[in-house]
N, C-alpha and C positions, 0 to 999 in steps of 0.2 A: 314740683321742684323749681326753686328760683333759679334764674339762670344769666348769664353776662354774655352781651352781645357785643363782639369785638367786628368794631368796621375801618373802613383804612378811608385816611381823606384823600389821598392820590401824592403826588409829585410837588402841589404846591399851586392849585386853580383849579377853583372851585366849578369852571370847565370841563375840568380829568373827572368830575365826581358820579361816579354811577347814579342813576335816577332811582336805583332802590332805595341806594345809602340814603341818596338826599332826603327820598319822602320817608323813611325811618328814621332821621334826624329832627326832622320839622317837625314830625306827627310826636316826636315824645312830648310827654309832659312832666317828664323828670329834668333833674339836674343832669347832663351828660358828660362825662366822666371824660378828660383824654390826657394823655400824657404832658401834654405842654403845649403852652398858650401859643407857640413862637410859631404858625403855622397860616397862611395867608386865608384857607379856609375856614379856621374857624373866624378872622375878623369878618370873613364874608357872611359867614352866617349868624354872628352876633347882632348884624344889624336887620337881620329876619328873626330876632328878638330871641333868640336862643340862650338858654347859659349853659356855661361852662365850669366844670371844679378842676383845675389842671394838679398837677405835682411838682411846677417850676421849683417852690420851695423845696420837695424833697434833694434836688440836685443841688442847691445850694447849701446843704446839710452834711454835705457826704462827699467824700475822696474818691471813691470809688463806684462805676456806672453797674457794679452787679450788688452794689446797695442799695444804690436808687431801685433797682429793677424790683428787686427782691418785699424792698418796704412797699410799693405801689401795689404787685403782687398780692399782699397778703392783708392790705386796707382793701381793693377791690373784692376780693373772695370773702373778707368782714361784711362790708357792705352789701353784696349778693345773696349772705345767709338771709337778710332782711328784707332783700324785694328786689326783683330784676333791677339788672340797671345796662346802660350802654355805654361802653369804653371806645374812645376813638385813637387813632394810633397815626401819624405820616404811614402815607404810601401804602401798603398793602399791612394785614396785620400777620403774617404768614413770610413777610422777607426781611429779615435783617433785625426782626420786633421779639425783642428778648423775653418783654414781659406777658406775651403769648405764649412763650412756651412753658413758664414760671406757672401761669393761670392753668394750661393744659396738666401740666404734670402736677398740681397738689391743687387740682379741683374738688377732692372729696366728697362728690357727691350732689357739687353745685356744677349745672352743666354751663360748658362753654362753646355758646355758638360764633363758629367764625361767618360774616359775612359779609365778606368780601371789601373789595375796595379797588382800587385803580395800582397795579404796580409800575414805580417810576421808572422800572429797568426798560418796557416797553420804547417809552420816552425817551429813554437816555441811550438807546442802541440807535434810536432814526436821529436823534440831533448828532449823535457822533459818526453814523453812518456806516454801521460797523456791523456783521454776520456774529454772531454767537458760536454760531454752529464750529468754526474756522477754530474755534476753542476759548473759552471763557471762565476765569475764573472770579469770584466777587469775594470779598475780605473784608470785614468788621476791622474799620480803621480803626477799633478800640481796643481790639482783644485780636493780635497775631505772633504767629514767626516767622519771620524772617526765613528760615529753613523752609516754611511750608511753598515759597512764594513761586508760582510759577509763572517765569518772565518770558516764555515761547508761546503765552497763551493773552489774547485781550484780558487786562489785568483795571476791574474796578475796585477803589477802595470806599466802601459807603462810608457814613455817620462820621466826615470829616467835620465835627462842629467848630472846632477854634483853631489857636496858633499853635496851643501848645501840643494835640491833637495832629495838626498836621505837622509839627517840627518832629514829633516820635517817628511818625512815618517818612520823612525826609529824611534822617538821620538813619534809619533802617535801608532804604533805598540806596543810597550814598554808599553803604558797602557793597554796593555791588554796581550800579551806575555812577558813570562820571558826574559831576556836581550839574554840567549845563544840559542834561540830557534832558529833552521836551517832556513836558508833563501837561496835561489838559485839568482844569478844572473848572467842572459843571457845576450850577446852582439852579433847584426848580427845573430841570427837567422837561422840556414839552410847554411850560407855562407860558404865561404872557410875562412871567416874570423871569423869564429863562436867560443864563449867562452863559456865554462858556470864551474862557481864556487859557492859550498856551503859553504856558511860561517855562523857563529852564528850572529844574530840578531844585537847585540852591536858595529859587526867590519863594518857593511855594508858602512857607510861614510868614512869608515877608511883606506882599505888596496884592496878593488878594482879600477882597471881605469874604468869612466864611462865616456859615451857619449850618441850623441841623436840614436844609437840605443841600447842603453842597456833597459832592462826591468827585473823587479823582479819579484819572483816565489815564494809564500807562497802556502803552502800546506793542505789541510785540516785539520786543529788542533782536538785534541782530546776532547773529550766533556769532562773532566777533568780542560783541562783549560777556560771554557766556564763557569764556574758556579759563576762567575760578571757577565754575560750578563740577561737581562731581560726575554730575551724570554727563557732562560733554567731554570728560578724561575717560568713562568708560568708552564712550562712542567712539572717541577715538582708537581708543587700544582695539574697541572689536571688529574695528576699518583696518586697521592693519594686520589683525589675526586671518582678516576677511579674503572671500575669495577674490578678489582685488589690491588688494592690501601690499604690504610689502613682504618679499620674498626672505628677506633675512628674518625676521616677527616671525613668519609663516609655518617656519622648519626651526623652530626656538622648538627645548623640550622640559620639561621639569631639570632632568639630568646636567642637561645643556645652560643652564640660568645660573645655576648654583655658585659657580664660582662671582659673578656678577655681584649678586646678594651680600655678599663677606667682604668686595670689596667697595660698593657705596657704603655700606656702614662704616668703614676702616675713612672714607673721604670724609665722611660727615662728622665725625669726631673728630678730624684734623680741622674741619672749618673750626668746631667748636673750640679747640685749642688754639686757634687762630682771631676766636673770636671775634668771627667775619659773619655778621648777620646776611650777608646777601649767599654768602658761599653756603649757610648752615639750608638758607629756601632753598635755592639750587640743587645741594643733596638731598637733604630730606626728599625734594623731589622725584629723585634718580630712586633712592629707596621704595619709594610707592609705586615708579613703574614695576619696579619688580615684584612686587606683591599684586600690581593690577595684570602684567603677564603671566603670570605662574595661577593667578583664579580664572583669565581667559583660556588658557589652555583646559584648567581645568573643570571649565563648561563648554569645552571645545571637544572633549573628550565624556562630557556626561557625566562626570561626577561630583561637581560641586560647581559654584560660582563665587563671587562676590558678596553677595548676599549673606553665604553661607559663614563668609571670613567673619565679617562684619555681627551678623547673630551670634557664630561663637565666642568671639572677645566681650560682645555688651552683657551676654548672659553671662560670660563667668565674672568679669567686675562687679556687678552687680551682686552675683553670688557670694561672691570673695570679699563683699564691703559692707556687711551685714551692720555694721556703725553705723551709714552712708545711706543705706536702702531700707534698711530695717530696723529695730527696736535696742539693736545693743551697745551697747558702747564701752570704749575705750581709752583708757588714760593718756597713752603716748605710744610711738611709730612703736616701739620695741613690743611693745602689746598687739599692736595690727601683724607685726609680720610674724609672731607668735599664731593668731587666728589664721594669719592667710597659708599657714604652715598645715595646722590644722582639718583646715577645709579642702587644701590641696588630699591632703593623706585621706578625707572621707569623701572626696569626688573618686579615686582607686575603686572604694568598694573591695571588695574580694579580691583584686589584683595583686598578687603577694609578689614581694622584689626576694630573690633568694638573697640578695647585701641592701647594703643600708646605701652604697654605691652606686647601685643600680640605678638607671635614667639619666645619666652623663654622657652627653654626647660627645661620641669619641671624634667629631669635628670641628670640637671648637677647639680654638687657639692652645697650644699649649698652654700658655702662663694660665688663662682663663679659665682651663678645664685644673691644672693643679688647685687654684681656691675651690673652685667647686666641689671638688676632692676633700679638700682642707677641711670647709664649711662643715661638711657633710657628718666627717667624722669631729668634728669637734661637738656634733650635738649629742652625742651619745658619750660627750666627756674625753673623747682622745685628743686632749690639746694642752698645751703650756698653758698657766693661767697667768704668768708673767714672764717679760723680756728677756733676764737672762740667762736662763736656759736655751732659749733661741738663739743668742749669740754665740752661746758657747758651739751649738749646732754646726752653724755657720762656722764656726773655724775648723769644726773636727773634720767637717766635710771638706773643708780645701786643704786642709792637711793630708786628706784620703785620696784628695787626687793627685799632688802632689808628689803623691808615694807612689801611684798609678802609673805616672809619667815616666817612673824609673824601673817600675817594675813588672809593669801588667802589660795587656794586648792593648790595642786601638778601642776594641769594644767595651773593655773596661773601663779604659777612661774616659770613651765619651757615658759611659753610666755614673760614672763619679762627678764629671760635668754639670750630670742632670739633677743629681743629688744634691748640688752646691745651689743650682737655680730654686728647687724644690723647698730648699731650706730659708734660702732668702725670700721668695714667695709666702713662706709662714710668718713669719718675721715682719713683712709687710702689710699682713692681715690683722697681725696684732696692733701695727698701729694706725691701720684704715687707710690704709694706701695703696692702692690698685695698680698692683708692677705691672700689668699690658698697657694702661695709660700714662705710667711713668718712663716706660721705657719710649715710648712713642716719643713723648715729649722732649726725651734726651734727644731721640734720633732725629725730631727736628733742630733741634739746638745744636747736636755735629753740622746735620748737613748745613746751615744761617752761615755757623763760625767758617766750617771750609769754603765755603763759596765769598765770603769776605777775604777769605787768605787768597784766594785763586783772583781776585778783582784787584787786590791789591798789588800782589805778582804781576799782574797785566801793566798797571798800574807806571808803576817801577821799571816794565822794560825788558823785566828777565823771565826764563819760562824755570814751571815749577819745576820740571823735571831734572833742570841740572842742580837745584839746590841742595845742600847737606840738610841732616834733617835737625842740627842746630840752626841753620837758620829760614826753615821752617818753623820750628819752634817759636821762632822770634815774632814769627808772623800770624801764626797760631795768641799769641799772647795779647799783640794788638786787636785781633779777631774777641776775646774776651774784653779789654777795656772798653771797648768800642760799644758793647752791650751794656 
């Protein structure tokens, strides 16, 4: 069976180079195969009269580094049907070495011996002087996320080859570190050709040489700068659920939040109607503690967590977005919430509602629960299909209470009340306009104009209280121009 001997040249000194590799190198009498010329051991051993076929050109061929990997790949495993050959790799052929694992997994038959090499991680833990153990993570400055990246741990980014290479990773960084935050950058490893510079964060594309053996050195950041990160909002919440924690969080219950919940949302729509981006972070804010206190408690109590919130909303989007996730598609919104209607009713299963009303929670807001009402039965066709029917609605109904006024109980007419809101509520539906956000928006616009009459009054000298309410009125009116 032919087979491909994959060896690693070390870190960058032909020093670092194991004494097998070497005399397995020397002693061929083939062309030896490596990925790229750009490596200080092979000029070392060019002049101990060795050749080389490198793949420089395949990189200059190609946009993308899992083509280059992929073409080399599949010329080496060509080449292997025909007669051993030996492939050379930076640094170890087993760390960071893609097209090892491209050769391992579609070797078909052609074996692949790995043997060995010098890994530069050894190198680059004593030049930086840094325990692994203390926590370590290493990342393919070529292929990451930013989500993955964990900044409590010694954080190296290998195969930092150019500018444009380290500016991706600097531009990833940067949302989450300040611009001047220290950054180290290694080149060669342990060599005689070994560099290492710290510079702030912002110059890293800027004012160092980089090649394919440089690598970046972040340092475990301080939990200071960590308090964006998610899992330091949970630590906090479970410090205060904690049995040190705070006494008020402590003695918080499901029961006990509730009202909290209804009223960040009620803040954070007023930001948005206020459209105040710092007020909209702020609430939004206040919102998630309360979804991160109400999952603490309820991994405080054993029955769910965070985790669990988090898995049920991704799986049902997903579920829910069969266009998005899966094979099917959809002309326009009116189509999606048609399907998400659909798959809502085949997530039930067997669950039969005795009305078509049923799952209305009788906690939300009035106005909010009348559309939902409204919605509900206009799918099954109980609706006006045009305006002025609705109008007419509207007047019958204030003509009933009206009547109410003169002739019924208290309880009457606040039912006739309800019935004028109910109507205007349809009415509103039909032409897309959302009376709990309408009215809100009125209620800030009372309270702007009275608070403008009450400054103005101050103003002037005189207090509200003794004024008539024509010349209120009058004040009220400048209160309008004024806007």
């Amino acid at each position: 069976m032919n087979a491909i001997h994959v060896v690693g040249l070390g870190a960058g000194d032909i020093e670092q180079l194991p004494v097998g590799i070497y005399r397995k190198l020397t002693s061929s009498k083939h062309v030896i195969y490596t990925r790229t010329h750009d490596h200080p051991v092979i000029e070392d051993l060019k002049k101990e009269g060795l050749e080389f076929y490198s793949f420089d050109s395949i990189y200059e061929q190609n946009d993308q580094f899992q083509e280059v990997y992929e073409q080399i790949a599949s010329f080496l495993l060509e080449k292997a049907s025909e007669q051993e050959i030996i492939y050379a790799v930076p640094g170890h052929p087993m760390l960071a070495e893609q097209t090892t694992q491209l050769l391992l997994h579609n070797s078909k038959g052609i074996a692949v011996h790995i043997e060995g090499g010098q890994s530069y991680l050894d190198a680059l833990f004593t030049s930086l002087k840094i325990d692994p153990i203390e926590g370590f993570q290493f990342v393919d400055g070529t292929s990451f996320q930013r989500r993955d990246i964990n900044y409590r741990h010694h954080l190296v980014f290998c195969q930092v080859y150019d500018q444009m290479i380290a500016s991706e990773i600097k531009l990833e960084l940067m949302e989450d570190l300040p611009e001047d935050y220290p950054v180290t950058v290694i080149t060669a490893a342990g060599s005689t050709q070994e560099t290492i510079k710290t510079i702030p964060l912002y110059e890293l594309d800027r004012t160092v040489t980089l090649n394919n053996l440089t690598s970046l050195y972040v340092a475990p950041v301080p939990e200071e700068l960590l308090h964006h990160r998610f899992e330091t909002l949970k630590e906090v919440i479970a410090t205060l659920r904690g049995p040190n924690g705070c006494p008020w969080d402590k003695k918080q219950t499901h029961e006990s939040l509730r009202p909290y919940l209804i009223e960040e949302a009620y803040e954070f729509i007023q930001a948005v109607d206020q459209e105040d981006d710092d007020g909209m972070i702020e609430e939004l804010g206040d919102v998630l503690l309360q979804v991160m206190l109400h999952s603490q408690i309820g991994q405080d109590e054993g029955y769910f967590q965070i985790e669990d919130v988090i898995r049920s909303i991704t799986e049902k989007m997903i579920r829910r977005h069969p266009h998005v996730f899966g094979d099917e598609t959809v002309q326009d919104a009116d189509e999606v919430l048609g399907k998400w209607e659909d798959i809502k009713a085949e997530e039930k299963g067997e669950k039969k509602e005795s009305s078509i009303l049923d799952g209305i929670s009788e906690s939300f807001p009035a106005l909010f629960r009348a559309i939902e009402i409204q919605k509900k039965a206009a799918k099954v066709g109980f609706d006006w299909e045009h305006a002025e029917p609705m109008w007419d609605k509207v007047e019958e109904e204030i003509n009933e209470w009206k009547s109410s006024l003169v002739h019924e109980s208290e309880s009457s007419q606040e039912l006739e009340l309800g019935d004028i809101l109910f109507a205007i509520v349809n009415l509103a539906r039909y032409y897309k306009i959302n009376p709990e956000i309408a009215l809100q928006r009125t209620n800030h616009k009372f309270i702007s104009r009275f608070s403008f009459m009450e400054n103005a009054i101050k103003s002037d000298n005189k207090s509200i209280s003794d004024l008539s309410l024509e010349e209120l009125d009058g004040y009220w009116e400048k209160a309008k121009m004024q806007e």
